[in-house]
Structures are given as structure tokens and as C-alpha cells.
Wavefront OBJ file of the C-alpha trace (Angstrom):
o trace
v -19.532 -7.601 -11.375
v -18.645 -6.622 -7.781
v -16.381 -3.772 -7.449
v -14.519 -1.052 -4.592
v -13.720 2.356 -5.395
v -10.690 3.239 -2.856
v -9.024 6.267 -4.254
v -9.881 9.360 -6.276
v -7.644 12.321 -7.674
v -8.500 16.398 -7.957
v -9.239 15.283 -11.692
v -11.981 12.846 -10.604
v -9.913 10.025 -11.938
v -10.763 6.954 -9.591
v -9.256 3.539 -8.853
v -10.364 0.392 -6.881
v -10.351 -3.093 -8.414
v -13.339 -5.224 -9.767
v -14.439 -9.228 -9.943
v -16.469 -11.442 -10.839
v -20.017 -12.234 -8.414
v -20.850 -14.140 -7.014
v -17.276 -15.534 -6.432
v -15.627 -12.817 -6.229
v -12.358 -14.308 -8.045
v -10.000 -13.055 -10.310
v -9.798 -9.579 -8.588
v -8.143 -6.713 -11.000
v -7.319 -3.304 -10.118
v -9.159 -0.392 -12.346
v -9.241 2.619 -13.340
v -13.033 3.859 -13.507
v -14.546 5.519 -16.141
v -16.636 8.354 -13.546
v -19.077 8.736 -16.268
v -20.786 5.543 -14.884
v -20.699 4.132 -19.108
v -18.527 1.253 -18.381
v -15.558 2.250 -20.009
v -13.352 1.064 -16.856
v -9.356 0.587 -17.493
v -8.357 -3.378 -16.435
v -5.312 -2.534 -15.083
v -4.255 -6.143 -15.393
v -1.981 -8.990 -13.581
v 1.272 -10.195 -14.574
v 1.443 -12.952 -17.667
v 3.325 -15.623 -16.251
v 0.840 -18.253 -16.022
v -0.002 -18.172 -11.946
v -3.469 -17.104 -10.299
v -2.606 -12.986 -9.462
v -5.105 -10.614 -8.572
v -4.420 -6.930 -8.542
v -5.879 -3.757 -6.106
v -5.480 -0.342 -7.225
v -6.052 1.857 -3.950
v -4.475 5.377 -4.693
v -3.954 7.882 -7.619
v -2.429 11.236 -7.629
v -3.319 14.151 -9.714
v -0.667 12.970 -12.507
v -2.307 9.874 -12.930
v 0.029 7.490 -10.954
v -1.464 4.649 -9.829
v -0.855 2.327 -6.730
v -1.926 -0.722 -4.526
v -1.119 -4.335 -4.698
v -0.651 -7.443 -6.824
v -0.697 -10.630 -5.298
v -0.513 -14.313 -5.628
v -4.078 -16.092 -5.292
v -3.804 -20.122 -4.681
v -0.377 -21.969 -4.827
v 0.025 -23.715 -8.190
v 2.767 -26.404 -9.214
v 6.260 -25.602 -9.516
v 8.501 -22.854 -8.352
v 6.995 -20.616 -6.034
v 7.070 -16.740 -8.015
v 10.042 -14.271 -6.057
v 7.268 -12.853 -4.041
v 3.739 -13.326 -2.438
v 2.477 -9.857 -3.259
v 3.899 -6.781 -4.045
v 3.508 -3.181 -3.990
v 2.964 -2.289 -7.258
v 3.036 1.134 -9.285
v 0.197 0.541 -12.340
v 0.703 1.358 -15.985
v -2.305 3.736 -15.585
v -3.009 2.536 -19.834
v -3.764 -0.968 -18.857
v -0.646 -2.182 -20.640
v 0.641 -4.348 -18.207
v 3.752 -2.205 -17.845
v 3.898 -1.961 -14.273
v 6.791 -1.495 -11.416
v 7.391 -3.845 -8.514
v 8.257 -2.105 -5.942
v 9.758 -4.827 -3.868
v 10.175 -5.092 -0.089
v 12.693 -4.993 2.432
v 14.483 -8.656 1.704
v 11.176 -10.255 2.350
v 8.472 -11.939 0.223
v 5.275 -9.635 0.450
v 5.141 -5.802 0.327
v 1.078 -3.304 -0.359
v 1.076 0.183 -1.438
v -1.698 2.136 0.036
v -0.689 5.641 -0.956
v 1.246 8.007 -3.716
v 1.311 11.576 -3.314
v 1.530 14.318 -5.692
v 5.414 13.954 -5.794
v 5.320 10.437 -6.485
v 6.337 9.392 -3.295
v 4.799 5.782 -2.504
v 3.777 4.415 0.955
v 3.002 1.260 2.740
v 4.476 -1.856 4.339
v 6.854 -4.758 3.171
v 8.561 -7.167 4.869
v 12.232 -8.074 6.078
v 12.167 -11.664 6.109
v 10.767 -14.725 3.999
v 8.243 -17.159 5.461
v 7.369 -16.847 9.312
v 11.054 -15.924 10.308
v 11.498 -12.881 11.898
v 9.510 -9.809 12.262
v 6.894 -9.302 9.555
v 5.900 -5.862 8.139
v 7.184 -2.303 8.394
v 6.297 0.785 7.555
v 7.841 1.604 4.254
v 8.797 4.347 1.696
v 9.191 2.695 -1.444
v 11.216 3.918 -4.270
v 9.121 4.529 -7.359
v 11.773 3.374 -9.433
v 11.786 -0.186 -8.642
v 15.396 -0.246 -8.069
v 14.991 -1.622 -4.702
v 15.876 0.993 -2.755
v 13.304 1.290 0.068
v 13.336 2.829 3.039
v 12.265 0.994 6.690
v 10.325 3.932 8.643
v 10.684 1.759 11.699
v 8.490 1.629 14.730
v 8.382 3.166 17.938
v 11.045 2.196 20.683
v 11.052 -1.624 21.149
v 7.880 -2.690 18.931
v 7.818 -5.157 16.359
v 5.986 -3.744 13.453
v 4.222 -1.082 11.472
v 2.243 0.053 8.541
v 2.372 3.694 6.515
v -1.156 4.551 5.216
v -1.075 7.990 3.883
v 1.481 10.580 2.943
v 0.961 14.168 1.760
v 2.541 16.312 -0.536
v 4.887 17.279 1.778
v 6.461 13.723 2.392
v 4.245 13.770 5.661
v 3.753 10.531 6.726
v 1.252 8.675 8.734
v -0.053 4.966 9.856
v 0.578 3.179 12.743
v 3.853 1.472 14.812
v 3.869 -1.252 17.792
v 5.369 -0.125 21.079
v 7.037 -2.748 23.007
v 3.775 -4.263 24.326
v 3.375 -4.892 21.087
v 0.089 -2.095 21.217
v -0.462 -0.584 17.930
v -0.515 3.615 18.439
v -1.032 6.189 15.979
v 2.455 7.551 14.366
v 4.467 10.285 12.349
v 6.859 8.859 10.975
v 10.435 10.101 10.126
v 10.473 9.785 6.357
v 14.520 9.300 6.622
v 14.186 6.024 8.132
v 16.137 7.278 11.385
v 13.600 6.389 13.622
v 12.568 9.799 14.783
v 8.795 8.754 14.795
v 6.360 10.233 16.672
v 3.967 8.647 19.230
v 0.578 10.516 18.219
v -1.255 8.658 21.152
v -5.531 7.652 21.912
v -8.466 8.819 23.759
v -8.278 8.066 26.831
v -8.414 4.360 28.464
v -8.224 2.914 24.785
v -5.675 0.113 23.891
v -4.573 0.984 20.505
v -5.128 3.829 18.022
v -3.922 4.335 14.143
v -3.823 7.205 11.594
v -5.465 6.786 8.313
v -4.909 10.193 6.879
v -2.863 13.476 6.527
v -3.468 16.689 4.155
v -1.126 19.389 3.083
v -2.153 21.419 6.938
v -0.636 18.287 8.443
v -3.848 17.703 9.631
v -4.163 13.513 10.982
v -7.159 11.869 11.712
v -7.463 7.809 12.377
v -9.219 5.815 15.269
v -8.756 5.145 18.614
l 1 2 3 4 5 6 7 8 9 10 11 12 13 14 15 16 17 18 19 20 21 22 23 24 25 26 27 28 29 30 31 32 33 34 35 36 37 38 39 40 41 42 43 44 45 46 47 48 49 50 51 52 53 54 55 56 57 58 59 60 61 62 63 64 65 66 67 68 69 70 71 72 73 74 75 76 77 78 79 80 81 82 83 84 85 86 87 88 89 90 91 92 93 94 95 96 97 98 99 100 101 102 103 104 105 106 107 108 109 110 111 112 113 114 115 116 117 118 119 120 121 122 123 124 125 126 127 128 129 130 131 132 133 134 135 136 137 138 139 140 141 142 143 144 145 146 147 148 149 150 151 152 153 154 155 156 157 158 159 160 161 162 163 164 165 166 167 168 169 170 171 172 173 174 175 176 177 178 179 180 181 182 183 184 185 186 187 188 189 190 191 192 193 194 195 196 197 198 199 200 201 202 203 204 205 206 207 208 209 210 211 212 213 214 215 216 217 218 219 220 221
């Protein structure tokens, strides 16, 4: 089997997803057993028939679980209400998990849940190629839908939320109206208070990957 580790808890609880080699097909995110016996947690796709894989990529010290299911190869018949989706795992491998939907569009990842529950990533707005494509987003853990658009810095077209702390801290990256991706705080009220965290000097782009509980950020450039 091949297999990523992306995200680990103060408990040592860790979650990635795992496949089949070579191929690497049928991807399903997991929740390791750190013991190294084998004992690993499928966390599963949804049983409606189509070609899903799953990626588990963050889990807080409750347990929670997040990343991203999404639709492998087209099949026959109606397409399913959405590409991929940021998805909140039944950490028990039941299958019971959330969508977390988007922002009116068709795809939506997860790529981090603090210790509050509070889940970040990107989704989209619109369906197809219309439009701008992804935003940063706060998603609501309920799956009711509603989901917060962190926005992007003055005049840029998109942006992505990779990490948030356990003080609703959050971090990624937003486009400026060159369309240059730069390092950004993000308001987490969606007003569009972010903030423009810069680069080194004579670099093009730059992007945050991380914050802790000191607010500390740290990224590339």
C-alpha cells in the first residue's frame, strides 16, 4: 500500500489517506494506528455507486477529522451535486460524515480544524469555468451551508485558508490585483479586513502555511 501522513493531534492520533501501489487508485482517508500494527481506521467514501476517493489532512485534539472527498473519473448518468467537497470524517469509519459544501459552487477542500472545531479551506462560488474559482473559506461544521467567504486582498481574484489556530487565527494566501499570490491574515468575519503579510525581498509571490496559539506565521516566499 502507498500511504501520506498529513496531520497529527497532541494525542498522537494521525490522519492522511492510503491506496493501492502501484496504481495508486482508490485513495481513502485514515486514521493511523501510531503503533505501526496495521490497525488503520478506513475512513471511507460515500455509497452511491460513483468512483470517490477521500483525504484526511487534519485532526484536532477531540478527534475531529478533516480533508476532502472527491469524485475520481466521470461515470454515466447524472453528474453527483458536487466535484469534491470539504468533508468533516466520522472519525469511527462509519461513513457518517458532513459535507461541508461551498460557496454556490461545485468543489470545496478542508485543510484545517482547530481545537474549537472551526474548519478551514477553499470552495468555490460558481459551477463549471464561470466566474472566479476558489476562496478562502470558513466552513460551518454543521453542514448547514452556512460558510463564510474570507475574501482576498483589494482587487484579486482568489484565495486559499490553510491553517487556523485556536484562536480563530487564520492564515493562507489571497491574489492582489496582478493576480500575485501574497501571504495573508485573514478577517475571520468575512469583511474583508485581511492583511497583506508580504515576501522577501524581489520575490513574486509568497503564502502562509501555518499559525500557532503565539500567532506565530511561517510559509514561503
Amino acid at each position: 500500500d502507498c500511504g501520506h501522513a498529513y496531520g497529527i493531534n497532541t494525542h498522537g492520533q494521525i490522519v492522511g489517506w492510503m491506496s493501492d501501489c502501484p496504481s495508486v487508485s482508490d485513495e481513502r482517508a485514515t486514521l493511523f494506528d501510531p503503533t505501526g500494527d496495521g490497525n488503520n481506521i478506513d475512513l471511507g467514501i460515500p455509497d452511491d455507486g460513483r468512483d470517490w476517493d477521500s483525504k484526511a489532512v487534519s485532526i484536532n485534539a477531540a478527534g475531529q477529522i478533516v480533508g476532502t472527498t472527491l469524485w475520481n473519473w466521470w461515470v454515466p448518468g447524472d453528474p453527483p451535486p458536487m466535484m469534491s467537497y470539504a468533508t468533516l470524517f466520522d472519525p469511527s469509519g462509519g461513513g457518517e460524515h458532513v459535507n461541508l459544501g461551498a460557496l454556490g459552487g461545485d468543489w470545496s477542500e478542508a485543510y484545517s480544524v482547530n481545537n474549537g472545531g472551526q474548519i478551514v479551506g477553499l470552495a468555490s462560488a460558481t459551477y463549471g469555468s464561470g466566474g472566479w474559482g476558489h476562496r478562502a473559506t470558513l466552513f460551518d461544521p454543521t453542514g448547514e451551508g452556512n460558510n463564510i467567504n474570507l475574501g482576498t486582498l483589494p482587487g484579486g481574484g482568489e484565495s486559499q485558508a490553510s491553517s487556523i489556530n485556536d484562536l480563530g487565527q487564520i492564515v493562507g494566501y489571497a491574489d492582489d490585483a496582478s493576480g500575485n499570490q501574497h501571504a495573508a491574515l485573514f478577517d475571520p468575519s468575512g469583511t474583508g479586513n485581511n492583511v497583506d503579510l508580504g515576501m522577501l525581498p524581489g520575490a513574486a509571490w509568497s503564502w502562509a502555511t501555518s499559525i500557532n496559539n503565539a500567532g506565530q506565521i511561517v510559509g514561503g516566499s
